[in-house]
NUFI-681487 format. One line per field, with one value per residue: x, z, y of N, C-alpha, C in turn. Coordinates in Angstrom, 1 decimal. Example, Ala and Ser with C-alpha at 12.3 -4.5 7.8 and 13.67 -1.06 7.14 Angstrom:
<sites>
nx	[13.2,12.8]
nz	[7.8,7.1]
ny	[-5.7,-2.2]
cax	[12.3,13.7]
caz	[7.8,7.1]
cay	[-4.5,-1.1]
cx	[13.2,12.9]
cz	[7.8,7.9]
cy	[-3.3,0.0]
</sites>
This chain:
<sites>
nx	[20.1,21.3,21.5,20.1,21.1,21.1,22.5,24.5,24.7,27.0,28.2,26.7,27.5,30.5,29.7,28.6,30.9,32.8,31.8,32.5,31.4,31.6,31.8,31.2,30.4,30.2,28.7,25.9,25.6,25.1,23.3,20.7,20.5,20.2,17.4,15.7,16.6,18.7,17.7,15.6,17.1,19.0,17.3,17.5,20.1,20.8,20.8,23.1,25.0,27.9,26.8,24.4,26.0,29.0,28.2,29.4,29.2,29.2,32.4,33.0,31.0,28.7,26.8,25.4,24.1,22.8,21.3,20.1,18.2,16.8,15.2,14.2,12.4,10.3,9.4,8.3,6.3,4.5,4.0,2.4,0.5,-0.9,-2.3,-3.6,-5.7,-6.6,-7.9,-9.6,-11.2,-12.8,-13.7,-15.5,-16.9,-18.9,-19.7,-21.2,-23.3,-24.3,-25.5,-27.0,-28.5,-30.2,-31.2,-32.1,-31.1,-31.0,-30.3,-31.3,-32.2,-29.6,-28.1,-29.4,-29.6,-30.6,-29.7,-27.3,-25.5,-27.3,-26.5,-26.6,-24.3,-22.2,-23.8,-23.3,-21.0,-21.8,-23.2,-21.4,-20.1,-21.5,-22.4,-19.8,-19.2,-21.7,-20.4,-18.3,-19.4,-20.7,-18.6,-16.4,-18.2,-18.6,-17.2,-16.7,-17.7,-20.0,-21.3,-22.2,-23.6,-25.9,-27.1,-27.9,-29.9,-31.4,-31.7,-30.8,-28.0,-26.6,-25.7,-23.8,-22.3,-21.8,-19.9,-17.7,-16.3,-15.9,-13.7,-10.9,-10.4,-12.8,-14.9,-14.0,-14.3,-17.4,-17.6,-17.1,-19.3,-21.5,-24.4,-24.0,-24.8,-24.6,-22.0,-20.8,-21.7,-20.3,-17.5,-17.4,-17.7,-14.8,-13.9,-12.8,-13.0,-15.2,-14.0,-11.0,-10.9,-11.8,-9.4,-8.2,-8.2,-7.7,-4.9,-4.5,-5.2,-3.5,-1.5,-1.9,-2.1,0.8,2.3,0.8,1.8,4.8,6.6,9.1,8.7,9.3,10.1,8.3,6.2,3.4,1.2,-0.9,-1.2,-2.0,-3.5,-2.4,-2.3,-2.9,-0.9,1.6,2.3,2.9,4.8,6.7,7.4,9.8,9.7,9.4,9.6,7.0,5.8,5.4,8.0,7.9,5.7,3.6,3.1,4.7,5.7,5.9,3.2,1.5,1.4,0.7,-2.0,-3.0,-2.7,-5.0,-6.8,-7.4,-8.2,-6.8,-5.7,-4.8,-3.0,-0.9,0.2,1.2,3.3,4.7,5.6,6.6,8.9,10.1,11.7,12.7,14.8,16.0,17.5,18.8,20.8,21.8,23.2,26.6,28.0,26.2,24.3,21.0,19.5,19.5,18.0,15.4,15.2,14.6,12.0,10.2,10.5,10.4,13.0,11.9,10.0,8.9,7.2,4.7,2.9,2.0,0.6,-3.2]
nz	[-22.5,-21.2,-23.4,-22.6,-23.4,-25.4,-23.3,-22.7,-21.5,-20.0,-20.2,-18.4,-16.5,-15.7,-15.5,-12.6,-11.5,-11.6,-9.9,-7.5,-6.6,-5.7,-8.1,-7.7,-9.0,-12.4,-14.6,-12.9,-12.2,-14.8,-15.6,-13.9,-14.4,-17.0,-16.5,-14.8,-14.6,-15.5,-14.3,-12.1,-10.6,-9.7,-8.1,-5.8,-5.1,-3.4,-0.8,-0.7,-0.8,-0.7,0.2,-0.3,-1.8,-2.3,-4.6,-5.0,-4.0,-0.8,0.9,0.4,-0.4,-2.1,-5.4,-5.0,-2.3,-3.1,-4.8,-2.8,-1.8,-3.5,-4.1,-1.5,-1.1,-3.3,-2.2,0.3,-1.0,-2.1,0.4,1.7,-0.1,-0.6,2.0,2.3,0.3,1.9,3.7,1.9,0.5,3.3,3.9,1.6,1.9,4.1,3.8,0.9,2.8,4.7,3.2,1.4,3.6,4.4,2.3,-0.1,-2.4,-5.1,-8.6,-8.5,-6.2,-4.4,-6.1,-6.2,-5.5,-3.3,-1.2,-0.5,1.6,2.7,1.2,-0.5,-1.6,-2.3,-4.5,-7.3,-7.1,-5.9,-7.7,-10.0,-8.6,-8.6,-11.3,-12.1,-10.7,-12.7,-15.1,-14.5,-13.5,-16.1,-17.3,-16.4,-15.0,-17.3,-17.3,-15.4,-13.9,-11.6,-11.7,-14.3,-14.5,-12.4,-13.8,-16.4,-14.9,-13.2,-13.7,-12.3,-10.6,-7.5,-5.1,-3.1,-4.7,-6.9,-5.6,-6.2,-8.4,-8.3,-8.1,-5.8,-5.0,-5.4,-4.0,-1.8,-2.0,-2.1,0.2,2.0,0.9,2.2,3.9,7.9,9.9,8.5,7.8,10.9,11.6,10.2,10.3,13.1,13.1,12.4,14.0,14.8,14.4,12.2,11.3,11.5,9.5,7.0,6.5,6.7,4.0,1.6,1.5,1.8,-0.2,-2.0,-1.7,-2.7,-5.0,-5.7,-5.2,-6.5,-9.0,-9.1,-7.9,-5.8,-2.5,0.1,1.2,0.9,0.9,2.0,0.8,2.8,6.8,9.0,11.9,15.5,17.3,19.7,19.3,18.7,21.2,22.8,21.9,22.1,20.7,19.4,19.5,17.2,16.9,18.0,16.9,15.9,14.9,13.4,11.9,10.5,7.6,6.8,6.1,8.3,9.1,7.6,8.5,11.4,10.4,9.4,11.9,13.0,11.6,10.6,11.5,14.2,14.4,11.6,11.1,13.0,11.5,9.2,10.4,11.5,8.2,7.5,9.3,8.9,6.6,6.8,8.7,7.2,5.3,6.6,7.0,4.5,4.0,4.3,4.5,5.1,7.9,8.8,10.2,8.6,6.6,8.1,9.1,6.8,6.3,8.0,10.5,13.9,16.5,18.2,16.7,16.5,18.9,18.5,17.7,20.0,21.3,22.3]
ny	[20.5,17.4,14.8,11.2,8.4,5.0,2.2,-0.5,-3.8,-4.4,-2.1,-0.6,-2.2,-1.4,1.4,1.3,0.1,2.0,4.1,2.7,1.0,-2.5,-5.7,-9.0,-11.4,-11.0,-12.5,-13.0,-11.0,-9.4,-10.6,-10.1,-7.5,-7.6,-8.9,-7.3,-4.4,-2.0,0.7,0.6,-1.0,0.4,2.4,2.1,2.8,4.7,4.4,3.2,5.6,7.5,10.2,13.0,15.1,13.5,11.0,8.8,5.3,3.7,2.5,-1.2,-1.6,-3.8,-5.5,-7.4,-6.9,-4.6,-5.7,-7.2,-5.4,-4.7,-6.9,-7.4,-5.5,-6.1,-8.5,-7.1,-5.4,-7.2,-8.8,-7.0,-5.8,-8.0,-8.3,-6.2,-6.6,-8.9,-6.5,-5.1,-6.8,-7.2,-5.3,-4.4,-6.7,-5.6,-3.6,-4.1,-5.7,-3.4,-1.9,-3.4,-3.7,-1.9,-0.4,-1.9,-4.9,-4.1,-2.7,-0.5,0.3,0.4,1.9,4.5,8.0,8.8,7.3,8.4,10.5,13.6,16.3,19.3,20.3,18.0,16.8,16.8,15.0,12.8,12.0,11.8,9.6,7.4,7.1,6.4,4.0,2.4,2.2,1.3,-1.5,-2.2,-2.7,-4.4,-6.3,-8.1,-9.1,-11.6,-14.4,-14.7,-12.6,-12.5,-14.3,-13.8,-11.5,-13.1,-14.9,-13.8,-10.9,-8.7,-7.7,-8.3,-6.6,-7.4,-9.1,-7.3,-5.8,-7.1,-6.3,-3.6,-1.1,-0.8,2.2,3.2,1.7,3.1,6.0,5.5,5.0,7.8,9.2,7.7,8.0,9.2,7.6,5.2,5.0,5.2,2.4,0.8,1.6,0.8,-1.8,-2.2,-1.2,1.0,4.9,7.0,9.4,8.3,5.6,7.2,8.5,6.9,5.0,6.3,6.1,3.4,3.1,3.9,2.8,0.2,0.4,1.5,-0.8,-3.2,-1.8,-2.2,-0.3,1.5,1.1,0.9,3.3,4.9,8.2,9.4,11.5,12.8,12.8,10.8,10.5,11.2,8.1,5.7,3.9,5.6,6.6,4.6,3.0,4.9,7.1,9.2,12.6,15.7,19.2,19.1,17.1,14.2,11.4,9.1,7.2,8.6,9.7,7.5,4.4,3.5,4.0,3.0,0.1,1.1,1.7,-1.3,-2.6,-1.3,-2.1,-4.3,-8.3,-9.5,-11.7,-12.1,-9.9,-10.2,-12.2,-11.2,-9.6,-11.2,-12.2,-10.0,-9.3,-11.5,-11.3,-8.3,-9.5,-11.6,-9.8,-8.4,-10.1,-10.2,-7.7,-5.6,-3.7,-1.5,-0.6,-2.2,-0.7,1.8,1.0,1.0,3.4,4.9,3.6,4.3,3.4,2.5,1.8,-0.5,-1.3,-3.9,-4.6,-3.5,-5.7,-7.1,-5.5,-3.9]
cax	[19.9,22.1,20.8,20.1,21.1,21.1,24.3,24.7,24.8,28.5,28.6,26.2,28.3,31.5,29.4,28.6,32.3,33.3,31.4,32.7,30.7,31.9,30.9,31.8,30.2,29.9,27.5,25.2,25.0,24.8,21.9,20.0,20.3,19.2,16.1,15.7,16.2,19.3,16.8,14.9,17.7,20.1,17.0,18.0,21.3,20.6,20.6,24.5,25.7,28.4,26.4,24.3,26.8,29.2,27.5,29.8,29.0,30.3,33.3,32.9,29.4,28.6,26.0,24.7,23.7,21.9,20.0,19.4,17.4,15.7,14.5,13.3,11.5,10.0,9.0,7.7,5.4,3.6,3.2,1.4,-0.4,-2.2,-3.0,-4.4,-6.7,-7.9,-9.6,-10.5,-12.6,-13.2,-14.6,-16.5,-18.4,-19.7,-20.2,-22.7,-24.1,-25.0,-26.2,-28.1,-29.9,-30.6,-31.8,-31.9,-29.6,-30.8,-29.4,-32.3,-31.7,-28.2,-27.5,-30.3,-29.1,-31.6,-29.2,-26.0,-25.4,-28.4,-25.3,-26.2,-22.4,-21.8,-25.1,-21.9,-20.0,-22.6,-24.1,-20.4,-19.5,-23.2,-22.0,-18.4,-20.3,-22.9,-19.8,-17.1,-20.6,-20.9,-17.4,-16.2,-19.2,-19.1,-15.4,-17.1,-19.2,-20.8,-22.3,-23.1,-24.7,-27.5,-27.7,-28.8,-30.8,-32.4,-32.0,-30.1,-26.6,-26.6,-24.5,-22.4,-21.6,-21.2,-19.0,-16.4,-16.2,-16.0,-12.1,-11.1,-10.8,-14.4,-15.2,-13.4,-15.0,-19.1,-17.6,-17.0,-20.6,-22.8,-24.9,-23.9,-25.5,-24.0,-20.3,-20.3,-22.3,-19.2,-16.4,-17.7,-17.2,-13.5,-13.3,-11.8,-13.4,-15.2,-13.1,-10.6,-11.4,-11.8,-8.5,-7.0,-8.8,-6.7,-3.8,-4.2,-5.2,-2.0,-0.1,-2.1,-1.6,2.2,2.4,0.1,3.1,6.0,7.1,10.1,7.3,9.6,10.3,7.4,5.7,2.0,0.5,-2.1,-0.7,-2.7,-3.6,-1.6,-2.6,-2.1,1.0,2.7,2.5,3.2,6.2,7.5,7.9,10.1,9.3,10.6,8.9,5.4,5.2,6.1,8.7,8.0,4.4,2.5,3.0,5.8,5.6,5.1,1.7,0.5,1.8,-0.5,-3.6,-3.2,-2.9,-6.0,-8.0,-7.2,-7.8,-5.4,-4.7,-3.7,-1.6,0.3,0.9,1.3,3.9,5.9,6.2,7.6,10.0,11.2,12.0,13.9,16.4,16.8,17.8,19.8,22.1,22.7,23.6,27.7,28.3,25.8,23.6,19.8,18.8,19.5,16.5,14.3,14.6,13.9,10.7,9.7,10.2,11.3,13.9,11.3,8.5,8.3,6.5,3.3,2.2,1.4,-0.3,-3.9]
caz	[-21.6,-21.6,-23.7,-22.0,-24.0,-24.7,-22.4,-22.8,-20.0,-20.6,-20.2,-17.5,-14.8,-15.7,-14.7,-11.1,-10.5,-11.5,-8.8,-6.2,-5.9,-6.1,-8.9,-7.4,-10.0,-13.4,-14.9,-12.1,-11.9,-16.2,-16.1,-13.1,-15.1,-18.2,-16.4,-14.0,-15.7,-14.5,-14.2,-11.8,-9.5,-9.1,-7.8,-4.5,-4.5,-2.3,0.8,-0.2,-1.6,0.9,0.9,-1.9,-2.8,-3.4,-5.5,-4.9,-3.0,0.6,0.9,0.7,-1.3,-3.3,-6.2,-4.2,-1.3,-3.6,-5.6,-1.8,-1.1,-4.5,-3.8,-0.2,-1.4,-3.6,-1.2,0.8,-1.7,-2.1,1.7,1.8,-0.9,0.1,3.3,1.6,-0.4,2.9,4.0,0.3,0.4,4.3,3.5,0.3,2.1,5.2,2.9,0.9,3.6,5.4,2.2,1.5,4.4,4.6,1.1,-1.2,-3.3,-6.4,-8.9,-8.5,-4.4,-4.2,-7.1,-6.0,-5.2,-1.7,-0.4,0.0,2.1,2.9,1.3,-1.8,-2.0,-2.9,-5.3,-8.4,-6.2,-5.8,-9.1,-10.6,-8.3,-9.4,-13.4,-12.2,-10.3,-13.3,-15.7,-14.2,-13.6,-17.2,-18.2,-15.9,-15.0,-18.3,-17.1,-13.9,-14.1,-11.0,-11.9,-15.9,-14.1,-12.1,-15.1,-17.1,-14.9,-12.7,-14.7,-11.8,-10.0,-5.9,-4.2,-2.5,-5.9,-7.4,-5.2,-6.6,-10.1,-7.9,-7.7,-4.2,-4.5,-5.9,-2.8,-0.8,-2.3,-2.1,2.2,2.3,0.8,3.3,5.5,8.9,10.8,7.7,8.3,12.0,11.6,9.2,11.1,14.5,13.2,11.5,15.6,14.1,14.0,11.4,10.7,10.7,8.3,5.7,6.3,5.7,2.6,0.8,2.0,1.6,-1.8,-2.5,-1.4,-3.1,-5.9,-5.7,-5.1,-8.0,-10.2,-9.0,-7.8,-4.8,-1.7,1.1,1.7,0.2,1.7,1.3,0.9,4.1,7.7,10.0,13.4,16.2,18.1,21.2,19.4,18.8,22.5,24.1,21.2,22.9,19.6,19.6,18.6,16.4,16.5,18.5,16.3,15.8,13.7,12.7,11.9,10.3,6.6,6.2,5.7,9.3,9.2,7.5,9.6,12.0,9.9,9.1,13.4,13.9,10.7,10.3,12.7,15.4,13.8,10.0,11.5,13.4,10.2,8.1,10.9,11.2,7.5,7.3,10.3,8.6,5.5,7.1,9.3,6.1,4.6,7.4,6.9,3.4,4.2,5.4,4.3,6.1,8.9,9.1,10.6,7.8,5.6,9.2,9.3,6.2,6.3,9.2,12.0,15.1,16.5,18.7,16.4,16.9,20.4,18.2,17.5,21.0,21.8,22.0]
cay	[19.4,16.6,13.3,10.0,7.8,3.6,1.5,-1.9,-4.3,-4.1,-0.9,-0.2,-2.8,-0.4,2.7,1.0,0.2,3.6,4.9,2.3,-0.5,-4.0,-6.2,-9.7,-11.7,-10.8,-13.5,-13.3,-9.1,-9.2,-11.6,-9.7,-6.2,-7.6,-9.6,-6.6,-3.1,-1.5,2.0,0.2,-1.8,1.3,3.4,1.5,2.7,6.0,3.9,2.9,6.6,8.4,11.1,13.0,15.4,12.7,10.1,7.5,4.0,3.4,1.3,-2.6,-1.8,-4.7,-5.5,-8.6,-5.8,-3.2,-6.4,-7.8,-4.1,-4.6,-8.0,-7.2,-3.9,-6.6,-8.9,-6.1,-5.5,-9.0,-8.9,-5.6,-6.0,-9.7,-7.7,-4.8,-7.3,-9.1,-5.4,-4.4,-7.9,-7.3,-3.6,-4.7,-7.3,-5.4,-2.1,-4.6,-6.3,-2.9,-1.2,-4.2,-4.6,-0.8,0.1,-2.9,-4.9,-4.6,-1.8,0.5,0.3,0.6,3.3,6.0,9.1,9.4,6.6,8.4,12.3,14.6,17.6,19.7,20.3,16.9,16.2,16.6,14.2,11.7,11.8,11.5,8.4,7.0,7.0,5.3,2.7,1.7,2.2,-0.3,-2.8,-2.4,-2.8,-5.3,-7.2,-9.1,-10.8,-12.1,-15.5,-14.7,-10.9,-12.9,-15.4,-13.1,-10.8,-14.2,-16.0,-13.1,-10.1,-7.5,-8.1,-8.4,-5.6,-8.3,-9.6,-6.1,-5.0,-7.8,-5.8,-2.5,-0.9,-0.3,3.2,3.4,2.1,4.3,7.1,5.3,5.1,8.9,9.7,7.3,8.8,9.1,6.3,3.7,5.4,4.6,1.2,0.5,1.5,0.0,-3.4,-2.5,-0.7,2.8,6.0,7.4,10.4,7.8,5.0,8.1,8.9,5.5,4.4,6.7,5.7,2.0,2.7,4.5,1.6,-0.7,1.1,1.4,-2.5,-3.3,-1.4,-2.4,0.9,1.1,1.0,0.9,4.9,6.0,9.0,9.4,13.4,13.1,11.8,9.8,11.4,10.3,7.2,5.1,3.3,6.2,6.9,3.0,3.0,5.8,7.3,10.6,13.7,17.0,20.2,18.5,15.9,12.1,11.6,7.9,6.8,9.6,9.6,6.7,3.5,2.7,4.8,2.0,-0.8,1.1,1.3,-2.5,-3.0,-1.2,-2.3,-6.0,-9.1,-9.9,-12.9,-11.8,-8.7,-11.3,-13.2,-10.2,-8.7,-11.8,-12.1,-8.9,-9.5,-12.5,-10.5,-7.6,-10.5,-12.3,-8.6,-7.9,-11.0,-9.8,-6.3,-5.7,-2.5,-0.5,-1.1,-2.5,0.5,2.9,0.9,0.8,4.5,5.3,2.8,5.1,2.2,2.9,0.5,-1.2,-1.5,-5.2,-4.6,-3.2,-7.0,-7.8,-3.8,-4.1]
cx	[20.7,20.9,21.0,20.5,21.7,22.8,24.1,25.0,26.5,28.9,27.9,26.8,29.6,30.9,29.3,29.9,32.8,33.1,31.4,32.2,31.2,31.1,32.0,31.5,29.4,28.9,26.3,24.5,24.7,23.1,21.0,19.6,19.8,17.2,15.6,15.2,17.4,18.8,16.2,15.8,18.3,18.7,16.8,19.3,21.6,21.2,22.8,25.5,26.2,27.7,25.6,24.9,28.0,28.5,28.2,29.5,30.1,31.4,32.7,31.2,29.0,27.1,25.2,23.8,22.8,20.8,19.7,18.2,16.1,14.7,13.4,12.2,10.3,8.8,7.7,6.3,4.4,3.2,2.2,0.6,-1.7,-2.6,-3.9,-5.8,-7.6,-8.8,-9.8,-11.7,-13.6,-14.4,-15.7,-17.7,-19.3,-20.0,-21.5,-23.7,-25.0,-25.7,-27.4,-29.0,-30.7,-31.5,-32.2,-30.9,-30.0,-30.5,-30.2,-32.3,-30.5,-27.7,-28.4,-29.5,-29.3,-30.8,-27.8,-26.6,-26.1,-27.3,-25.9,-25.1,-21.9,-23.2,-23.6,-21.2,-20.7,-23.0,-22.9,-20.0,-21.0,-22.7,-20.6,-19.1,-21.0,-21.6,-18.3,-18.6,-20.8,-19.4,-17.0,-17.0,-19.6,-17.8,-15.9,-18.0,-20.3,-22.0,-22.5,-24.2,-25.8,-28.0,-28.5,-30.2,-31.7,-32.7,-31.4,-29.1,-26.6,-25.6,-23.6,-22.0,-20.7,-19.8,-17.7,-15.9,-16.0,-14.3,-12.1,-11.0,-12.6,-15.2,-15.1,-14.2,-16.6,-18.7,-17.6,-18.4,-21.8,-22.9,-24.2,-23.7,-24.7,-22.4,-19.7,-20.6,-20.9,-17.9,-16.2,-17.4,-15.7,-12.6,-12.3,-13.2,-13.9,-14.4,-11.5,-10.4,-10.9,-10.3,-7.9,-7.1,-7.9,-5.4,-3.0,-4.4,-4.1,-1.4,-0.8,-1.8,0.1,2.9,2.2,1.4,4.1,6.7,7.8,8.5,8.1,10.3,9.6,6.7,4.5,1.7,0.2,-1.1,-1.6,-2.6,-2.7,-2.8,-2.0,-0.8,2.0,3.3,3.1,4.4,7.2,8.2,8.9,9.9,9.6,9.1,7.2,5.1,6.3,6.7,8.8,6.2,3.6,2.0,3.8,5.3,4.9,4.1,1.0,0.2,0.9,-1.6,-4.1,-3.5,-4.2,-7.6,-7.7,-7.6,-6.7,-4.5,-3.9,-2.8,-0.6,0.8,1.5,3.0,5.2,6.5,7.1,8.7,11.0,11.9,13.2,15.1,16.6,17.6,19.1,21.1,22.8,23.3,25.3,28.1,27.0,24.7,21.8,18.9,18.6,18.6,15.6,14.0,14.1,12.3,9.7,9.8,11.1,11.7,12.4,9.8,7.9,7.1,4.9,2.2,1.3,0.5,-1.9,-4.3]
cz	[-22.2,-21.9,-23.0,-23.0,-24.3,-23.9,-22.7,-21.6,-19.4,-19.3,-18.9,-16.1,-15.1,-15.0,-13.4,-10.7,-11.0,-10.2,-7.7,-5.8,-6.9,-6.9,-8.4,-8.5,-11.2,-13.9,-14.5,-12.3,-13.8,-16.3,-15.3,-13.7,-16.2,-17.7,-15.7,-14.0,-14.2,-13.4,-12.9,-10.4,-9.0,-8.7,-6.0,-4.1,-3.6,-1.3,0.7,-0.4,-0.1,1.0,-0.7,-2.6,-3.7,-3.4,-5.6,-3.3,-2.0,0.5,1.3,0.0,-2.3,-4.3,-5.9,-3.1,-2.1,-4.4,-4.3,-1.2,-2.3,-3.8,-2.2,-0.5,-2.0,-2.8,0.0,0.6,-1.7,-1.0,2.0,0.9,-1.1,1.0,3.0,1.1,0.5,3.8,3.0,0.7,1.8,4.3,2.7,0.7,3.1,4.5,2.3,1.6,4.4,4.4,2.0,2.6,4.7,3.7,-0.1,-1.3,-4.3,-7.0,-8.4,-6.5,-4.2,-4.7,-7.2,-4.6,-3.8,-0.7,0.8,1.0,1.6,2.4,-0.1,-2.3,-2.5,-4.1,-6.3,-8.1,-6.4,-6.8,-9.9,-10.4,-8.7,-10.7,-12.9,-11.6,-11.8,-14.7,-15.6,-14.0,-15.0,-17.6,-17.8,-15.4,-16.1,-18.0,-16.2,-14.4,-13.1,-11.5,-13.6,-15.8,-13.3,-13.0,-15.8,-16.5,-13.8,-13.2,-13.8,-11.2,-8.6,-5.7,-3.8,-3.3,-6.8,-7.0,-5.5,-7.9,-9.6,-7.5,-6.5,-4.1,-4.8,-4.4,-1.6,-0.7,-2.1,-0.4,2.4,1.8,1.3,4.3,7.0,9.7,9.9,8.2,9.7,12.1,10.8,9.8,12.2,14.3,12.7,13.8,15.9,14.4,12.5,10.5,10.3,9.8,6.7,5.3,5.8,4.6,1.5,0.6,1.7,-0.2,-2.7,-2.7,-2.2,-4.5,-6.7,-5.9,-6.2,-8.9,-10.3,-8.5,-6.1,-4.0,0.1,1.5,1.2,1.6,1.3,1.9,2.5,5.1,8.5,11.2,14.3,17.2,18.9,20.4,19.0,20.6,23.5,23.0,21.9,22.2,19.7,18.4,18.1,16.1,16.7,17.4,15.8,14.3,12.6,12.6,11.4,8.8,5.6,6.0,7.1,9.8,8.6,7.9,11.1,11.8,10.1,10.8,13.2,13.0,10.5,11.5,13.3,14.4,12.3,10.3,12.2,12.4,9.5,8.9,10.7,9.9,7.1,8.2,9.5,7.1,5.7,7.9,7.9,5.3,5.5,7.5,5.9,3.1,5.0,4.9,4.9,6.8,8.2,9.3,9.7,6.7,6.8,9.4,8.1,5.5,7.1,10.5,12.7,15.6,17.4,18.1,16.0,17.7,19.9,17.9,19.2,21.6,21.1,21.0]
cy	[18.1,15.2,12.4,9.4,6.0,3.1,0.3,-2.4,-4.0,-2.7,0.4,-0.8,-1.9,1.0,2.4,0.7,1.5,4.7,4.1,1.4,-1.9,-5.4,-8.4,-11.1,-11.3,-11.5,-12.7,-11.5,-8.7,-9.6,-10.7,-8.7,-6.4,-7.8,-8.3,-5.0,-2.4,0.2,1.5,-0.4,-0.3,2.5,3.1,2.3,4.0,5.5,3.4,4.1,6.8,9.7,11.6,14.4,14.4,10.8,8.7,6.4,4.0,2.1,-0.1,-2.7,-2.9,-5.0,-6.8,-7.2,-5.2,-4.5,-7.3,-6.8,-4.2,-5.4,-8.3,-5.7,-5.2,-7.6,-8.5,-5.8,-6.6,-8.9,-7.9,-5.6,-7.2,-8.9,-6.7,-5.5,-8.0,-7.8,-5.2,-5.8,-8.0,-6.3,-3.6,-5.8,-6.8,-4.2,-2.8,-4.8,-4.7,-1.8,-1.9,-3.9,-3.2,-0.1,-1.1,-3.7,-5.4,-3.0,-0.5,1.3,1.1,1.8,4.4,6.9,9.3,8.6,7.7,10.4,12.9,16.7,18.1,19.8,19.3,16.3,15.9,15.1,12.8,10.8,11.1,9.8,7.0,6.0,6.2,4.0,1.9,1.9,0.9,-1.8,-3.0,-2.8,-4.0,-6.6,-8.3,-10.3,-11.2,-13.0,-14.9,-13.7,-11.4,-13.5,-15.1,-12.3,-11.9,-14.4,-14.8,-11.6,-8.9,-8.6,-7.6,-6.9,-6.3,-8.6,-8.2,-5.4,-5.6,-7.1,-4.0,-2.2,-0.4,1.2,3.9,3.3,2.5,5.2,6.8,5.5,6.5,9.9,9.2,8.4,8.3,8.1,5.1,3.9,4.7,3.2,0.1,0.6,1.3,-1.3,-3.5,-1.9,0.9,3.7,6.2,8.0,9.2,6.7,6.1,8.4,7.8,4.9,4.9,6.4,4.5,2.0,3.1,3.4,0.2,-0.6,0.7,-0.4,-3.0,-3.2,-1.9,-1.4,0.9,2.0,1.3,2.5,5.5,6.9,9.6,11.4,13.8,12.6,11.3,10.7,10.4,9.4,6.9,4.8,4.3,6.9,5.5,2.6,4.0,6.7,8.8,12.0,15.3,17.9,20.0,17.7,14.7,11.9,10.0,8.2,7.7,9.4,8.7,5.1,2.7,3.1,3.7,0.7,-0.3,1.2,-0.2,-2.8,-2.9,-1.8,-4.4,-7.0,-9.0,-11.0,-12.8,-10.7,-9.4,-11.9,-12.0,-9.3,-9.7,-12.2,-11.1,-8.8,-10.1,-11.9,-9.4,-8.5,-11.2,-11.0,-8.3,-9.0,-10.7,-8.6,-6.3,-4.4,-1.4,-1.4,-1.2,-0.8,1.9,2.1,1.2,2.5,5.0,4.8,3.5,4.0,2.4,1.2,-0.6,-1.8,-3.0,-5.3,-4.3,-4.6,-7.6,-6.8,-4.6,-2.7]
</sites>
């Protein structure tokens, strides 16, 4: 196996004009790769290869262009990941509030077993997410004023406060073991289905996930797909082998979770920041088109029109 071994900045902007891409300023493209990680910027440069047998960049490819795909992946990120955090906190307060008002909210309420699914099959399940629960409250609960300051002065910690010290896939996983009646009570005010909720929780926590890290976000492709919905039918989306070839498992699968799970009013903000992101991208792009990041985002050319769909 052939060794990797270290390059110098030097020596790493020679490898990118070797293979074709225009280095228009030096300085500017040294500094970027040092602050940057050339590992990290060139895992963009797919979108400029002529093809992937050969490995070299399309004519007129420049090193402005491939650190304009970084910096909007970037971008990308930050926007999706604020929006992810207004349902994690949206989720987290009506999950307390309907646990609370159902069973308690103090630890003994909240964290008994008789709360969640009438399933022996899941007792393991339950019992396991139980011990992560009273394990992040123990770990985390000491960095928090609020959850130090009921332990002090009343001697248990609220559920609505708890659930601030609770990682969102934690409570992903306490949503997929309520009973019945709390499931739909829960996803009647988000306006989804049960069945789906369960499915998207995963999904969102992927991407929140991936955001969190740093990790290129804009062609990712999540395991599960999402069932089809109205907007892949009033998009007019088209389809290979009975099924929708945008929206299922791409990026724009979560562009429809966020529709159907967010207010009107933050998906409007959330959609136009992302608008204004891909036209500012699209002015820095001259060697290939717009449309070859939009397809591999999963977005079909009109998927503007989904902002004004009820």
């Amino acid at each position: 196996m052939k060794e990797k071994v270290f390059k110098t900045v030097d020596e790493q902007i020679e490898i990118l004009r070797k293979k074709g891409l225009i280095i228009n300023d030096e300085d500017f493209t040294k500094e970027t790769l040092l602050r940057e990680n050339y590992f990290f910027l060139t895992g963009y440069r797919f979108l400029f290869m002529r093809s992937l047998e050969d490995r070299r960049f399309v004519d007129g490819a420049t090193f402005e262009e491939l650190y304009a795909v970084f910096s909007f992946d970037r971008q990308l990120r930050n926007i999706i990941f604020k929006n992810i955090l207004v349902f994690e906190n949206n989720l987290k307060s009506v999950m307390s509030y309907v646990m609370s008002k159902n069973h308690g909210f103090k630890e003994k309420n909240y964290l008994n077993p008789n709360n969640f699914v009438r399933d022996s099959s899941r007792n393991r399940q339950i019992n396991d997410l139980i011990h992560k629960m009273k394990r992040q409250i123990n770990i985390n609960g000491k960095q928090h004023s609020a959850t130090t300051h009921y332990m002090t002065n009343y001697g248990y910690i609220p559920l609505w406060v708890v659930v601030k010290v609770l990682s969102f896939g934690i409570v992903g996983e306490v949503y997929t073991i309520l009973q019945r009646n709390e499931k739909k009570e829960i996803a009647d005010i988000f306006g989804v289905e049960v069945g789906a909720l369960i499915d998207y929780l995963p999904i969102l926590a992927n991407y929140r996930n991936l955001c969190a890290h740093e990790d290129i976000v804009y062609l990712n492709k999540t395991q599960s797909s999402i069932d089809d919905t109205i907007y892949h039918v009033l998009l007019n989306i088209p389809k290979m082998d009975g099924e929708y070839i945008y929206g299922k498992n791409d990026l724009f699968s979560l562009i429809i979770i966020l529709k159907r799970i967010l207010k009107r009013q933050d998906f409007t903000m959330f959609l136009n920041e992302l608008n204004y992101e891909l036209d500012l991208l699209n002015g820095r792009l001259k060697s290939i088109p717009i449309e070859r990041i939009l397809d591999k985002m999963g977005f079909p050319e009109n998927y503007r029109e989904i902002e004004r769909m009820r």
